[in-house]
N, C-alpha and C positions, 0 to 999 in steps of 0.2 A: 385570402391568400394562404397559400399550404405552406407548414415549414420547411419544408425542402426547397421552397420556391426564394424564401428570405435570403438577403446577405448573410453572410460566414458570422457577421457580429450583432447580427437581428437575433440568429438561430443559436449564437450563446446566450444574449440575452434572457432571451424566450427560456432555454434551459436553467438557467440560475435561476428565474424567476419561479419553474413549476421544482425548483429544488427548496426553494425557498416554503412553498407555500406546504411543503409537506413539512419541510422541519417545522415551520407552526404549525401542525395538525399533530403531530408526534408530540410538542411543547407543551401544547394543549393538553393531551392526552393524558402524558407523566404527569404534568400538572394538577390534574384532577385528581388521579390515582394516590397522588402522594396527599391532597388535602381531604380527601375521602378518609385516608390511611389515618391522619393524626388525629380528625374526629373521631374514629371509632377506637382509636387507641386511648383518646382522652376521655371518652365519655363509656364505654364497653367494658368491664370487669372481664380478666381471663380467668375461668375456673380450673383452678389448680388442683392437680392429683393429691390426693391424700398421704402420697411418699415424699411428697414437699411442702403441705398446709400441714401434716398431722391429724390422727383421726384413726378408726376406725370403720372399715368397709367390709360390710357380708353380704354373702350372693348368697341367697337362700332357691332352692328346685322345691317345686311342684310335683308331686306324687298321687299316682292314683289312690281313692279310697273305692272301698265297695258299692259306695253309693254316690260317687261323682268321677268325672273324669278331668284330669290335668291339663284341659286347654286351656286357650287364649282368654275365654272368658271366664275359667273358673280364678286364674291368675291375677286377671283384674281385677274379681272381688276380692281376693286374696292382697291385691296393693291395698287395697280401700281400709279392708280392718288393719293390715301394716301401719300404714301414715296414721291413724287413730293413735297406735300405740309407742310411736316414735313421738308423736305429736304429747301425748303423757309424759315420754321420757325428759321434757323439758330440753332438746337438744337443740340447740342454734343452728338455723339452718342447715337442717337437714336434706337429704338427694335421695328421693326413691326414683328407679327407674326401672322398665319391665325390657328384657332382655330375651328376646326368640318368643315361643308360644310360653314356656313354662320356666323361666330364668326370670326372680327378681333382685336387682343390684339395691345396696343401701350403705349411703355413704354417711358418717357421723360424725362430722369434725370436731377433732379439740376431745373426743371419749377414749379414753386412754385405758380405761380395764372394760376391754368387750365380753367379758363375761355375765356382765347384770342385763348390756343388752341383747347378747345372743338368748338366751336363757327365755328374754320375752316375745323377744321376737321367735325365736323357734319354735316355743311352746302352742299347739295345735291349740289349747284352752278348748276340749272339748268337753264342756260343762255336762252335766246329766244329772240330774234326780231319781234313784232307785226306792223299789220296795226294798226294805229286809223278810227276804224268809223265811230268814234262823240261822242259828250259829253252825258250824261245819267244822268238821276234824281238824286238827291241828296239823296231822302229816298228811293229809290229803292235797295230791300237787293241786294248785291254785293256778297252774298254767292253762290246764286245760280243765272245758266247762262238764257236770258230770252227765255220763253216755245216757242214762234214763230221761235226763231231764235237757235237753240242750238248749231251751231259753235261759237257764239259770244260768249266772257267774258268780265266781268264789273268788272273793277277793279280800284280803284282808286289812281291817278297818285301821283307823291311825295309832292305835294300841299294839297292832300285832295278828289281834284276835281274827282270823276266817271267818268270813259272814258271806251268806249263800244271798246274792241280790237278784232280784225279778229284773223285767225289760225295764227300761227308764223309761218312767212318767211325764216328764220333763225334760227338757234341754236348754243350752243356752240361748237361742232363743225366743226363749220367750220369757227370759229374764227382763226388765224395763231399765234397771240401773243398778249399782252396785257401790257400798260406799266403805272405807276402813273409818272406823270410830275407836275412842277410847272407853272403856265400862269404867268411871271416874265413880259412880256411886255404889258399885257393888264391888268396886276395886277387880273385877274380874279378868283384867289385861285387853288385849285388842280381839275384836272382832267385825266381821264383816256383813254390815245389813243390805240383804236383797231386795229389791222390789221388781214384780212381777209384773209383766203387763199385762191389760186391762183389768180384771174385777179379781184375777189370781183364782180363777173357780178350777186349774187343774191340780194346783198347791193346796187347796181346802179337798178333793178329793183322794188325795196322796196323804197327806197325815190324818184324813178323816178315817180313811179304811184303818191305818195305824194304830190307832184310836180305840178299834175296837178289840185287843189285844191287851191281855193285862200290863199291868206295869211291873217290871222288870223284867219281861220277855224280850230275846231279841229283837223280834219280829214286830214291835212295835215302837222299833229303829226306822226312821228315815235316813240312807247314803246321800252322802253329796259327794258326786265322784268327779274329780279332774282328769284327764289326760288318763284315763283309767284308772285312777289311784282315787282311794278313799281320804278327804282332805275334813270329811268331820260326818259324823252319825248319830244323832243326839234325836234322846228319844222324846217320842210326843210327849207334852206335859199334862198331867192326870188331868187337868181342867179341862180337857179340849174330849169334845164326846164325841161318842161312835158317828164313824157317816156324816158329819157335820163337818170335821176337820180345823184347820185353823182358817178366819178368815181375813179379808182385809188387804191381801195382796202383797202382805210383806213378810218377812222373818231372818235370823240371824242367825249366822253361819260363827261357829267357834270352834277352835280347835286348836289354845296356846299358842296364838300368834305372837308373832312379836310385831312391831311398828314397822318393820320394812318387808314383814311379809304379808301382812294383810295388807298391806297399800299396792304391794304387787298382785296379789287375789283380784282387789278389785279392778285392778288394771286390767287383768286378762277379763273380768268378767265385763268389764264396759266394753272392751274393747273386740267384744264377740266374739264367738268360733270362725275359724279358718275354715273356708268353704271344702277346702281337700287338705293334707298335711302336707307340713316341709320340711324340708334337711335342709340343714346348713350345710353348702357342699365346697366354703371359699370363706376362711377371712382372715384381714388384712389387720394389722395395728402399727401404725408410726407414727413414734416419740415426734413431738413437737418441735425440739430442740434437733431433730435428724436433719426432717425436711428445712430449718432454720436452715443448718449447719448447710444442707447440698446448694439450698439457691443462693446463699452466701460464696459459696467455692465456685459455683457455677459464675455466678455476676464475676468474680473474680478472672479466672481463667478467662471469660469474655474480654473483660477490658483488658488485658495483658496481650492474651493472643491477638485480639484484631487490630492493637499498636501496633503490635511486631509484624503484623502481615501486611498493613496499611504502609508501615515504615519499608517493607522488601518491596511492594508494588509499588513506590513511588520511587525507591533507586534504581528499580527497573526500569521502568517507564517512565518517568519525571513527571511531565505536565498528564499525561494519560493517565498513569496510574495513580495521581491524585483525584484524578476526575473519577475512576473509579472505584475511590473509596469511601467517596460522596455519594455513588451509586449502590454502593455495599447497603452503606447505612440509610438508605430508602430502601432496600430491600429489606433489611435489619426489622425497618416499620412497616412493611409492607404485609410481611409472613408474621407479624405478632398480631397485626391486625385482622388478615385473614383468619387465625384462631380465633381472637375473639368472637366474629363478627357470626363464626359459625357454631360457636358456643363448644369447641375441642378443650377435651383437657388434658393439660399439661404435665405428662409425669415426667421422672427425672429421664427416663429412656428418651424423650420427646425433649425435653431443657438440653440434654449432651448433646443429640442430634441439631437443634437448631443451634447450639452454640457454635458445633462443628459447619454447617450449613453455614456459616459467614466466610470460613477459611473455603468450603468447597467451591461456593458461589464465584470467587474470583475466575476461576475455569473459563468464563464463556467468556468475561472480557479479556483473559491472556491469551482464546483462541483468536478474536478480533486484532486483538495488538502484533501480534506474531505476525498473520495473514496482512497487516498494512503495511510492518517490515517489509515484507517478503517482497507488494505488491510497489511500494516505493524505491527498493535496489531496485529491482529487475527492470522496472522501467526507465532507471537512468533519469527519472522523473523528480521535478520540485514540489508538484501539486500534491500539499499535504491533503485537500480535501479528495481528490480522487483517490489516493492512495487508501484512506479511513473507507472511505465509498466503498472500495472495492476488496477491503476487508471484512466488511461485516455481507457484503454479497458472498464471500467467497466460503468465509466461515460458517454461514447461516445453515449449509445442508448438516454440516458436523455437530451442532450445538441443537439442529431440529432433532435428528435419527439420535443423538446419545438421551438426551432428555426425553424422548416419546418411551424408550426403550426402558429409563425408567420410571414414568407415569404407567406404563405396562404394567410391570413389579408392584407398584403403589396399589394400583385399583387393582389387582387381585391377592394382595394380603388384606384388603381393605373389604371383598365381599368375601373372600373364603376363609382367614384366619381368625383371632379371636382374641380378645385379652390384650395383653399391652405390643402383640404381633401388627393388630387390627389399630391399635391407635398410634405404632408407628409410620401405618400405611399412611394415615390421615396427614402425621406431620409431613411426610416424604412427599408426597404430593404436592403440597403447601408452598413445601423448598423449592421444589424443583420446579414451579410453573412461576415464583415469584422472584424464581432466579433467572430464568427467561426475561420477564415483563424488566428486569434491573440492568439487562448487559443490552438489551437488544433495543428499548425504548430508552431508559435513562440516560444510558451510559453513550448511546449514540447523538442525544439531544448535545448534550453537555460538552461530547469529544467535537460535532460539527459549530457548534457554536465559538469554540476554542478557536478551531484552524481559521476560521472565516477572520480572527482579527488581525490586523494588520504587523504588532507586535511580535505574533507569534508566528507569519509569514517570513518574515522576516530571518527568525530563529528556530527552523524547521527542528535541530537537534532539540532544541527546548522541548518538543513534544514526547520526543523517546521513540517515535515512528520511524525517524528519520535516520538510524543507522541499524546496523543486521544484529549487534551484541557480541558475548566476548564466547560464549557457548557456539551460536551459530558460526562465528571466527573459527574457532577452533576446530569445529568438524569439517567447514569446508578445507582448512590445511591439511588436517588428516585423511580424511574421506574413505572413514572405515568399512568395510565389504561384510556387515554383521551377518547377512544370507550364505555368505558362501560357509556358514559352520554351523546349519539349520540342525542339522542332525545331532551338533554335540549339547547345541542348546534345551532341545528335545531330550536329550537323554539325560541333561540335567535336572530339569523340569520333572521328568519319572525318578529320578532318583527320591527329588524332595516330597513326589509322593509319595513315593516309598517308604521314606522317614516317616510322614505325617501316621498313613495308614497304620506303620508299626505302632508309632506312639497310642493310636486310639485302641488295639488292641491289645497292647502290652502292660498298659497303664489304665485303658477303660477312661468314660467318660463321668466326670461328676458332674452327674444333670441336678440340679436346682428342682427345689420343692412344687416349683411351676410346672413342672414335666414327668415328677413322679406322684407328686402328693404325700402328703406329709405334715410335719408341724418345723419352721425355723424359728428360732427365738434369738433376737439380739442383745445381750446385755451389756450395761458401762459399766464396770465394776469399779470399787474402791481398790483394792489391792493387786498386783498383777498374781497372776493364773498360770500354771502350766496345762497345757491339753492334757496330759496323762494324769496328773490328779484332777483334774474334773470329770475325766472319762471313771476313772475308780471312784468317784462321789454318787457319779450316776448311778455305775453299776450296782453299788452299795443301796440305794434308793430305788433300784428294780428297774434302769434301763441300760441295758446291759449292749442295747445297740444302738445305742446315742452316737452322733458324730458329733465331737466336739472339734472347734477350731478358735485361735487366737490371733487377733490385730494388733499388734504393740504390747500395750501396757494394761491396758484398759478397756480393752473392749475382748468380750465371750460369745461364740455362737454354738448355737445345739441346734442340732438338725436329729427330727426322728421321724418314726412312723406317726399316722394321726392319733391324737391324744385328747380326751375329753380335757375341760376347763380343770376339773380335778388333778388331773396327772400334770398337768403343767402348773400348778399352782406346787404341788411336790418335786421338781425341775427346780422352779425360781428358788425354794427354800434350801434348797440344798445348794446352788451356786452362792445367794446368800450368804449360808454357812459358811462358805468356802475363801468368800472373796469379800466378808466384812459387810458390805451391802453391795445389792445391784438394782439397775436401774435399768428398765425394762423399755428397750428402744426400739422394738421392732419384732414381731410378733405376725406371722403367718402360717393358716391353715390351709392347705386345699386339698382338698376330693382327690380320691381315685380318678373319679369321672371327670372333673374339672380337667387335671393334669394330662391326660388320654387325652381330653379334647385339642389343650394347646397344642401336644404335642402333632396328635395328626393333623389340626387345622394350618399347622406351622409348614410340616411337611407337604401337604396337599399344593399348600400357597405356592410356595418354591418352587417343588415339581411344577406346576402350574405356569409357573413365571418364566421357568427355563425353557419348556417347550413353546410360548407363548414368543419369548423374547427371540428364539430361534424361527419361528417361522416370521417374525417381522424382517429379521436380518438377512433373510431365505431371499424375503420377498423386495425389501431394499436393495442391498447388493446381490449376491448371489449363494448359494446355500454354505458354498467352501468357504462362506466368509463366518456364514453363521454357526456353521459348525467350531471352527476355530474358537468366534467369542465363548460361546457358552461351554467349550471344552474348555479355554483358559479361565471364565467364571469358574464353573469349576474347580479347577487346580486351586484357584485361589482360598475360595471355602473348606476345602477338604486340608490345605496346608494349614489356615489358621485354626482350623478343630485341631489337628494336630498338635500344636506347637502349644495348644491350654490342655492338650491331654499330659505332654509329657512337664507341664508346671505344674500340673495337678488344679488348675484355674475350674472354678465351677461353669457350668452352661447353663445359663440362667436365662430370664428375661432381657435383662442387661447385655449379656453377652450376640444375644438372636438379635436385638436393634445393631448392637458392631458389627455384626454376620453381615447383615443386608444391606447395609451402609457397602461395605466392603463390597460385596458383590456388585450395588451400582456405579460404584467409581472403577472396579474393573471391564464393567461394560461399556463407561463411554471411552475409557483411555483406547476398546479393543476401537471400538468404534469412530474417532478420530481418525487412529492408523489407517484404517480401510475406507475413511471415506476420503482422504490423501491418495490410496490407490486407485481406489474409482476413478479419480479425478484426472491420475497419471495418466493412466491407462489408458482413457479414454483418447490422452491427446496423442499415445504413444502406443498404440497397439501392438506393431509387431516387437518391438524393444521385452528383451526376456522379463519375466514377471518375476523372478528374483531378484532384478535388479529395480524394479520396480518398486518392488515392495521395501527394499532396502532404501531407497529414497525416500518413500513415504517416513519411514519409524527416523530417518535422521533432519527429516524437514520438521516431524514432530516431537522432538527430542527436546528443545528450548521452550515449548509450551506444558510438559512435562513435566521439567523438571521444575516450571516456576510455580505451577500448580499444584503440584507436591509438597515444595516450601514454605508456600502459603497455608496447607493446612496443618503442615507438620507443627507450623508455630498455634498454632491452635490445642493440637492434641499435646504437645510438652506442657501447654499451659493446664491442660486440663490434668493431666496424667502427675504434674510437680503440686498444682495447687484445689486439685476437683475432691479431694478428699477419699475414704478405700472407697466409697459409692461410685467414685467414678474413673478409679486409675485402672481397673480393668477395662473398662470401656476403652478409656485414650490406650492403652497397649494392645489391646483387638485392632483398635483401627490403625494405629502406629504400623502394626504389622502387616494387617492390609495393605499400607500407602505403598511397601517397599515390594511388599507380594505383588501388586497390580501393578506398579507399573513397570516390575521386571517381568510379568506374565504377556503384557501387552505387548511388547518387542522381542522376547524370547519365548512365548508361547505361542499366542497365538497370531503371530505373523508367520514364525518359521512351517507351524502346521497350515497354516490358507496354502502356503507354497507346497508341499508336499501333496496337499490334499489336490490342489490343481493341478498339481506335473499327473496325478493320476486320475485324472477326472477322463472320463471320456468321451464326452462332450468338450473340454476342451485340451487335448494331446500337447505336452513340453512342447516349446519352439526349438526347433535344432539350432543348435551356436555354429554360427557361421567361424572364418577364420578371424583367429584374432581374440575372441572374446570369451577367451575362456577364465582370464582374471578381469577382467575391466568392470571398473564400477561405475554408477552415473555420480551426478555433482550432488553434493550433501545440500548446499542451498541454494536459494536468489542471490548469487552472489556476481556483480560484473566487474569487469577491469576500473571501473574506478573508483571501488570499495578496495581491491587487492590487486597488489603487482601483478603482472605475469609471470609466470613459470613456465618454464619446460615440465611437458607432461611426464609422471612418472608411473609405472608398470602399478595397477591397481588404486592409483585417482584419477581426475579429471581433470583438464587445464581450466582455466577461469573463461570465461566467454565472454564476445566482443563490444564494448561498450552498445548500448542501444537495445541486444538482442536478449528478450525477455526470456530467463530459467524457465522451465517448468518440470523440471525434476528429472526424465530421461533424456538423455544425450547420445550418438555413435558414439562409440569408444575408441577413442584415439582416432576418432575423424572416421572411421571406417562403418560401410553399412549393413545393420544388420540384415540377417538374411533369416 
């Protein structure tokens, strides 16, 4: 038998039952997700960034030599003698990873003076064995080799002394091993014994030719040359005869070492020649007690914020938005454990962002909640569970197109940008797909299981679905006409650009060591500091264009050009000097090249993302719609550059994750609004699309603003308690929250409307008579939520119990034309 064919209480049955059997398939599902979730959270270490473990990280590039090329595989041999030589350093768990063909990362927790390991890790160790030829002039340049002879080089020996060297005889490898000893019986200090591998018959014909050379001729010098430099010369000894040389495979390297330099000698010489040379072209050093300090403020600002958020979604919604605070915090485990599980690390850009991602995530269940308001007035209806039903139907297209839109953005910072750009992509994605899987699975598990009790049947207001709010109240009394003042909105909007562009010209952008290359250094001093006498300490010490800056009391930053380990070691001593002691928290170098990269990779992304995010909006709604968002994106990014050019706020790393953050909470706010008109629209065609759209931004006005106070209590927590690492962050996005969602309703609705009165494809509708001020109804609102009224010149009268809002109405009973 067909269901059509059943009785009226067969064909409920039958329905509750295949409703029934999805909520257990949904039950299921969360169910799994969330104990998947706790296992890998309790058993899965998340590896944390070295700007909140501590540590030391250097990106060393790959450079051509004359005789090899900078691929993928000269790089890999090049990791293999690296890990060798970290693996010497005695460093606790160490992280090599190779990064593009010619990019290797090396991360060194808990190493706090990156100097002893940049220094070995840099160094080519391109060992050689030379003949000596003879001694060579004292002013003769030693740069270059001499024109009659050009196998020869002049290089001068660990004395000073110019000595004309032949080809090398030798290399490093064909060293066997290398050891640092003490000369305990001839008191002679430390030196370094080689051994050659196999029988050493090229070492016996290298001091044997030597050999045959009187004694105290130069030329019967053997060089041992490092990294080009003469590291010891020492002549054969009268025993050793012509031609025969020394034999045996081994010998020893001296040259008043001390105990920490011949253990480094033999380090580089175990630790082989570099198949091609590197530069160090990145690195990072954070104080121990920083990174403590950030995920302390961080956990902090969590647990505060998502009280205070949890505490506004449950006065809001009562029994809903406690159910969705239980849904938070499976999402909470859900996105910790997806890091884990995919092995992402955690820096602090990526800690601010998820901790912000708990205040954002409330978004899709405020758009569910609203829509079951809406869906429960309008009907005049008791059934809580229809109403939730056809909430989360209704909201589903709003909460798909805002989230794909920024999974877009995600995966293309993620394959085109780079550096902490590219592992913001990672987190972004993480949030956004796990904030999905928490409103739409969990939060719908939890809210249908609620209504289905009889308790709560009973006590429909108990759930918080059951009446319209004091916000949606209020618009529908007033039933403001924001469209009819498109143009003043729009000129406001230019104006604030205006401001913003001056600010960036007027004032210039201070971009961060990430985006020009440079050296920062953080220091916590004992005494407080003024900028101008540190800037005069500098200059006094030969950096005459140091940018100094001060945090309080106690805390000093230098920012300069790039600086060898020497010049920064004369930096600390002088702040030192200055400030009693200082204590070195934070320590970053990078590249020309590096900085150039972020930058363009950052830029590319963007650019990438905006034309990307536009032709999805093109192709979901319609292009006036896409245009609109990513103009009011837009506005938005360009206002908050602004507003840190005229504070004089740096653009850092930090600041580029607030950017993008920002820019996807103004794409779904644009995105909501329009898919409200869609929606309108569709049921109300000829009804002018000003008016249209005006109903959209005040039907979405309550979802809004609750989504907004939800994260605001996030970002105060982080901005009063995240510490200076992160009150820039929370004031970037502070001002985003108030940018995007005054851009969403005066940006980029007022321009959809403009842009469609001139569309030509689709021509203004002519206003019939009558409708030249009339607005439609602000909400789902029927005569037996609100008295009646007499309708007044620019609202709506309330509509007749039973007959479902859906945003456009005649105006004043009359039809459009």
């Amino acid at each position: 038998m067909s269901s059509s064919a059943l009785p009226r209480g067969g064909a409920v049955c039958l329905l509750e039952a295949l409703l029934t059997r999805a909520m257990r398939v949904r039950a299921f599902f969360a169910l799994a997700v969330v104990a998947l979730s706790l296992y890998i959270a309790a058993t899965v270490p998340i590896h944390l960034g070295l700007d909140l473990r501590g540590g030391t990280q250097i990106v060393l590039e790959t450079r051509n030599s004359p005789t090899a090329k900078a691929d993928s595989v000269a790089t890999e041999r090049t990791m293999e003698v690296l890990r060798g030589r970290i693996d010497a350093l005695g460093v606790s768990e160490p992280t090599i990873v190779r990064s593009g063909d010619n990019r290797i990362i090396v991360e060194l927790p808990d190493v706090q003076d990156p100097r002893e390991a940049a220094d070995v890790l840099g160094r080519t160790a391109q060992l050689a064995f030379h003949p000596v030829l003879g001694a060579a002039e004292r002013d003769h340049d030693t740069s270059q080799p001499p024109p009659q002879r050009p196998k020869e080089r002049i290089v001068p020996d660990e004395t000073g002394q110019p000595l004309r060297l032949g080809p090398s005889a030798l290399t490093g490898a064909d060293v066997d091993g290398a050891e640092a000893r003490l000369d305990q019986q001839r008191g002679a200090g430390w030196f370094v014994s080689v051994d050659f591998a196999g029988s050493g018959n090229g070492w016996a014909r290298l001091t044997g030719a030597a050999a045959c050379v009187p004694p105290g001729d130069p030329a019967r010098r053997v060089a041992i040359v490092l990294d080009g430099k003469v590291i010891s010369s020492p002549q054969v000894d009268p025993s050793v005869r012509c031609r025969t040389g020394i034999t045996g495979g081994s010998t020893q390297i001296t040259g008043s070492f001390n105990a920490n330099e011949a253990k480094e000698l033999a380090l580089l010489i175990n630790g082989g020649a570099l198949p091609v040379p590197v530069e160090i072209v990145e690195q990072r050093t954070v104080g121990a007690t920083l990174g403590a300090d950030a995920i302390r403020a961080s956990a902090q600002a969590a647990v505060i914020g998502t009280v205070l958020t949890s505490l506004f979604i449950i006065a809001i919604y009562r029994l809903m938005g406690a159910l969705a605070v239980v849904a938070l915090v499976c999402y909470g485990l859900i996105s910790y454990a997806a890091l884990a599980a995919l092995g992402a690390t955690l820096t602090l850009p990526g800690l601010a962002g998820f901790v912000l991602a708990i205040g954002m995530a409330v978004d899709a269940n405020v758009l569910v909640f609203e829509r079951a308001r809406e869906e429960f007035t309008a009907r005049g209806s008791k059934s809580l569970r229809s109403a939730l039903k056809a909430g989360f139907r209704n909201a589903f297209s709003a909460i798909a197109d805002s989230n794909i839109t920024t999974l877009i953005a995600a995966g293309l910072l993620f394959f085109l940008a780079s550096g902490p750009v590219r592992g913001f992509g990672v987190t972004l994605g993480i949030g956004v797909l796990a904030s999905m899987l928490s409103a739409l699975v969990i939060t719908r598990v939890l809210a249908e299981f609620a209504v289905a009790r009889r308790p709560v049947r009973r006590r429909p207001r108990l759930t918080g679905i059951a009446d319209t709010g004091r916000v949606r109240d209020w618009l529908n009394r007033r039933g403001p006409d924001l469209m009819r003042h498109r143009r003043r909105w729009l000129a406001l909007s230019a104006a604030a650009l205006t401001l913003a562009v001056s600010g960036i010209v007027v004032r210039g952008l201070d971009f961060g060591v990430e985006f020009t290359g440079g050296r920062l250094i953080e220091y916590a001093i004992a005494e407080p500091v003024s900028a101008d006498r540190a800037r005069d300490a500098l200059t006094d010490a030969g950096f005459p264009q140091a940018v100094v800056q001060t945090s309080g009391d106690n805390a000093l930053t230098v920012r300069t050009d790039e600086l060898s380990n020497a010049q920064e070691a004369r930096i600390t001593t002088s702040v030192e000097n200055l400030a009693g002691s200082a204590e070195k928290i934070r320590d970053e170098l990078i590249g020309p090249s590096i900085g150039e990269e972020l930058r363009r990779g950052a830029i590319i992304a963007l650019l990438a993302a905006l034309v990307t995010q536009l032709l999805y909006l093109a192709a979901r709604f319609r292009w006036t719609f896409g245009m609109a968002a990513v103009a009011a994106m837009a506005h938005d990014a360009l206002v908050l550059v602004g507003v840190f050019a005229w504070l004089n706020k740096p653009i850092d790393g930090v600041f580029l994750a607030a950017l993008l953050t920002v820019i996807g909470y103004s794409v779904n706010d644009s995105v909501v609004v329009f898919d409200r008109v869609r929606e309108l629209r569709a049921a109300h065609p000829k009804t002018p699309f000003a008016h249209i759209t005006n109903t959209a931004i005040l039907q979405t006005i309550p979802r809004t603003i609750n989504t907004g106070m939800g994260a605001a209590f996030i970002l105060s927590a982080l901005a009063l308690l995240g510490g200076d690492s992160l009150t820039d962050f929370a004031l970037a996005l502070l001002i985003g929250i108030v940018v995007g969602t005054y851009s969403s309703m005066f940006t980029a609705a007022p321009l959809a409307v403009e842009l469609h009165a001139h569309s030509s494809s689709h021509p203004p509708t002519r206003k019939g008579p009558g409708t030249a001020t009339a607005t439609t109804a602000a909400t789902a609102v029927t005569a037996t939520t609100q008295p009646a009224a007499r309708p007044k010149q620019g609202t709506t009268a309330n509509r007749p119990p039973g007959d479902r809002h859906t945003g456009a109405v005649k105006p004043h009973g009359r039809p459009v034309k």
